[in-house]
C-alpha positions in Angstrom: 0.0 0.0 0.0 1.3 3.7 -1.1 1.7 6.0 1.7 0.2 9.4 0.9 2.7 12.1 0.6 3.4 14.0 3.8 1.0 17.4 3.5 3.9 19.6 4.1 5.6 18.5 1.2 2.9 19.2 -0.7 2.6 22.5 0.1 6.1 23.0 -0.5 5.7 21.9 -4.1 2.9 24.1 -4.4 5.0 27.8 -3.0 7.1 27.3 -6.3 4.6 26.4 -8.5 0.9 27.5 -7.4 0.5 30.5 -9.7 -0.9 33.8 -8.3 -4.1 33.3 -10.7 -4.8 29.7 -10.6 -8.2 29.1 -9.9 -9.5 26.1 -8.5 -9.4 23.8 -11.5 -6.4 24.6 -12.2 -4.9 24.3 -8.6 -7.1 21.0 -8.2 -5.1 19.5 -11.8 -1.8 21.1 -10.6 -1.8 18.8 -7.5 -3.5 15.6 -9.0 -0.5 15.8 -11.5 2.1 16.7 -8.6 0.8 13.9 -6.4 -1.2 11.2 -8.1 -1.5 9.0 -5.1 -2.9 11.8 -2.7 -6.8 11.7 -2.1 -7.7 15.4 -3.5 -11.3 16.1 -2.9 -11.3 19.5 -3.7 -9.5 23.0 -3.8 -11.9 25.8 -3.8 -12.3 29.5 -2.8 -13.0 30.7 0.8 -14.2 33.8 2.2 -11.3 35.1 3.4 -9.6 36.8 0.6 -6.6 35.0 -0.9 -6.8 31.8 0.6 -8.1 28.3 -0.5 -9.3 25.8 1.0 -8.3 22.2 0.5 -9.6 18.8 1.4 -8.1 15.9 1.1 -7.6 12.2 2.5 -11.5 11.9 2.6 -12.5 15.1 4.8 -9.2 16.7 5.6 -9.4 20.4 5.2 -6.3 22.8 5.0 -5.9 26.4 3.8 -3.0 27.7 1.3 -2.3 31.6 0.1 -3.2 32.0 -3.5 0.4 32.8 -4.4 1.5 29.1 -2.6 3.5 30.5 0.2 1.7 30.4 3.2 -0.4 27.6 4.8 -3.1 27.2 7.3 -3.2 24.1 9.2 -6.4 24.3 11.7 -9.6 25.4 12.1 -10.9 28.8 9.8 -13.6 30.5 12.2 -15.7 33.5 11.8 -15.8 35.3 14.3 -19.1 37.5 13.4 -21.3 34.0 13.5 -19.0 31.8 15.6 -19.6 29.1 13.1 -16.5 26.8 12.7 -15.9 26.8 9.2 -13.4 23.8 9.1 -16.3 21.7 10.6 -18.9 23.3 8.3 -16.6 21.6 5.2 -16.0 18.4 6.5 -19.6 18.2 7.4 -20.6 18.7 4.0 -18.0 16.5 2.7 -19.0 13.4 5.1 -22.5 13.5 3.7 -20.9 13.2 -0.1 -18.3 11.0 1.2 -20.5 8.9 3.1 -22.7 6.6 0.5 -18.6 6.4 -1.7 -17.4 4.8 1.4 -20.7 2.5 1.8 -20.5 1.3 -1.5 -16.5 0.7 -1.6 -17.4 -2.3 1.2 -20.0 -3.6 -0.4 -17.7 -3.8 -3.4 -15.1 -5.5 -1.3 -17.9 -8.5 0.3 -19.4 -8.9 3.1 -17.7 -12.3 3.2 -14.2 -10.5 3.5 -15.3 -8.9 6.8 -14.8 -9.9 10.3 -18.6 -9.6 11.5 -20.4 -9.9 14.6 -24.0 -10.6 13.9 -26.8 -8.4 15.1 -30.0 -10.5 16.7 -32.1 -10.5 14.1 -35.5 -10.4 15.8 -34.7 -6.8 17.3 -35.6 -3.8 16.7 -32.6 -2.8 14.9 -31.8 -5.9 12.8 -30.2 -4.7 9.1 -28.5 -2.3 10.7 -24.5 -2.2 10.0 -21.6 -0.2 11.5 -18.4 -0.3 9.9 -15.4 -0.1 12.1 -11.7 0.3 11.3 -9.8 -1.5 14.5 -6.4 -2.4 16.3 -5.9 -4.7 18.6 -3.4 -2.8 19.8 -5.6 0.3 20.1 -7.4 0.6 23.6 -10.0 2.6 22.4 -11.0 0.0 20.0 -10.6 -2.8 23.0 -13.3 -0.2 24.8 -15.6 0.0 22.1 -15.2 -4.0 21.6 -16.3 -4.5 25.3 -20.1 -3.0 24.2 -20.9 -4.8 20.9 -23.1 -7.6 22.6 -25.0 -4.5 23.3 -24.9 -3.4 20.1 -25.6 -7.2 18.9 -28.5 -7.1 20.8 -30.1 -4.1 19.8 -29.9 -5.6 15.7 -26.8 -4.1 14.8 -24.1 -6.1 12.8 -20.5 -4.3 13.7 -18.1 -5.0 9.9 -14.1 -4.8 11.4 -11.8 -4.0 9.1 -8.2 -5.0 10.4 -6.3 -1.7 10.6 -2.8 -2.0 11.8 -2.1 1.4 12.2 1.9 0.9 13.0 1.7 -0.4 9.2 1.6 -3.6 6.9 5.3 -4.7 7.9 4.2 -4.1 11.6 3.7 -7.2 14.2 0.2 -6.1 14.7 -0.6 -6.7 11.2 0.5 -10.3 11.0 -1.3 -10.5 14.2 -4.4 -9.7 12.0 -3.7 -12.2 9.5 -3.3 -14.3 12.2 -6.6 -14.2 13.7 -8.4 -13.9 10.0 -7.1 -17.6 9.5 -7.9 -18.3 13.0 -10.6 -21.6 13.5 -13.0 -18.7 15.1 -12.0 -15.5 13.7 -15.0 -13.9 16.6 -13.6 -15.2 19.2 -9.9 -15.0 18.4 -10.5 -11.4 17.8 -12.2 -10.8 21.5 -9.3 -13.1 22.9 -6.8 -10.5 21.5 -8.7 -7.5 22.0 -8.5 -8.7 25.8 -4.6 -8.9 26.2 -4.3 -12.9 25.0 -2.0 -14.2 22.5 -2.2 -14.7 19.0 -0.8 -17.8 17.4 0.9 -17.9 14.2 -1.0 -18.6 11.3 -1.8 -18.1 7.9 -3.9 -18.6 5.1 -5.9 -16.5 2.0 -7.2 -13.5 4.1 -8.3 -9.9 3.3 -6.3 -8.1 5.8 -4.1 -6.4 3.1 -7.7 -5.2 1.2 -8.3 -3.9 4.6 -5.2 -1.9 4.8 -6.4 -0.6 1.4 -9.6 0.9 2.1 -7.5 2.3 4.9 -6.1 4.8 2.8 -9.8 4.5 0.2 -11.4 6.4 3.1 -8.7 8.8 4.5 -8.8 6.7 7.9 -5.4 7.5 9.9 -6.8 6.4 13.5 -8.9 4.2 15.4 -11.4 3.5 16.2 -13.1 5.2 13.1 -16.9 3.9 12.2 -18.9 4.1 9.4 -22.4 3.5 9.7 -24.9 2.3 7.4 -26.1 6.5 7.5 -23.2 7.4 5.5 -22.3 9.1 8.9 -18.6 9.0 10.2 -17.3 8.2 14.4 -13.9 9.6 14.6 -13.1 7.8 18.0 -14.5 6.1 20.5 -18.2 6.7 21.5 -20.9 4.5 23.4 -22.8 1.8 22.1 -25.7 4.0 23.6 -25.2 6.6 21.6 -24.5 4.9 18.1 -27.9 3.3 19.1 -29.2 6.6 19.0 -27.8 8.1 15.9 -28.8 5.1 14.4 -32.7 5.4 15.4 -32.8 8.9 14.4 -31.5 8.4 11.1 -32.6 5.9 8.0 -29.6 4.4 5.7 -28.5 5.3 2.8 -27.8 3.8 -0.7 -24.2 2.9 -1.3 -22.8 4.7 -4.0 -20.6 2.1 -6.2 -17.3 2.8 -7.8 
């Protein structure tokens, strides 16, 4: 798997050679030709004058001066509304992004997911989350702790095997590991809770996992999808993805 190019080498590139009249197709070409493997969503205008705003990775926003020499890593606010314009974008981009992302794992199979079934008598049953997970993470061994309650409620939780110290990284054969495991379910919740692992290997996924990785700008975990097109940066309750998932119907995937 390609590792995206660090940001601040991109906007090195783009001080020499981000004209003082580029607009944003032609800034948006200049840096698909600069950086072919870096997710660019889009490079637009703001409204603060002289500086454009670019998202990348998914929903990554930065800000660069027209002319290419300065940039603005953080959050663009105005101060007359208090709204947080950063947020505003990557808002906006999570409801385009969202039914992309759904439909990139159904492309992939459900068969090529570690899943834990929802009960499907209750009231939720269909319902999916998609979540990107370590074992090594201790946020994800929190979450991991509440998915019979999840389970319960109908909700089928998708993991996809994210090693985040990379593909060459113990974790990651780890992954494999438990993927060729006789009971992938339990192997996973025997790992997640401090056991061992034991050698093993066989056909497995885990490297398609570590490519929608870098398909959906994830760079930490856990990170959820959920069948809403909605995005969890993080950790958060099995009460309260209950929640977001009553109050909201799913969406169709959109396929590549």
């Amino acid at each position: 798997m390609k590792k995206l190019a660090p940001i601040f080498l991109l906007f090195a590139v783009m001080a020499v050679s981000f004209g003082v009249r580029a607009d944003e197709e032609s800034a948006t070409a200049l840096l698909k030709s600069r950086f072919p493997d870096l997710a660019i969503e889009q490079v637009r205008e703001t409204a603060l004058d002289g500086v454009m705003e670019v998202v990348y990775g998914g929903d990554q926003v930065a800000y660069v001066s027209r002319d290419g020499r300065y940039l603005l890593n953080g959050a663009l606010i105005d101060l007359e509304s208090q709204a947080n314009l950063t947020e505003a974008t990557q808002r906006e981009m999570r409801e385009l992004l969202g039914p992309r992302w759904l439909g990139l794992f159904q492309q992939i199979g459900q068969e090529n997911f570690l899943t834990y079934d929802g009960d499907s008598t209750a009231p939720l049953a269909g319902r999916t989350i998609t979540a990107f997970t370590d074992i090594s993470c201790p946020w994800c061994g929190r979450l991991h702790k509440q998915i019979g309650e999840l389970t319960r409620a109908g909700v089928s939780v998708n993991y996809i095997l994210f090693a985040r110290a990379g593909m060459a990284s113990p974790t990651h054969r780890q992954h494999i590991s438990i993927w060729c495991s006789d009971n992938p379910q339990d192997m996973l919740t025997h790992a997640k809770n401090g056991g061992s692992v034991a050698p093993t290997s066989c056909e497995n996924p885990v490297d398609e996992h570590m490519a929608l990785v870098q398909a959906v700008g994830v760079s930490g975990t856990p990170t959820l999808i959920l069948d809403t097109g909605e995005r969890v940066d993080g950790f958060r309750s099995a009460v309260d993805l209950i929640s977001m998932l009553e109050s909201r119907e799913p969406v169709e995937p959109e396929l590549p």
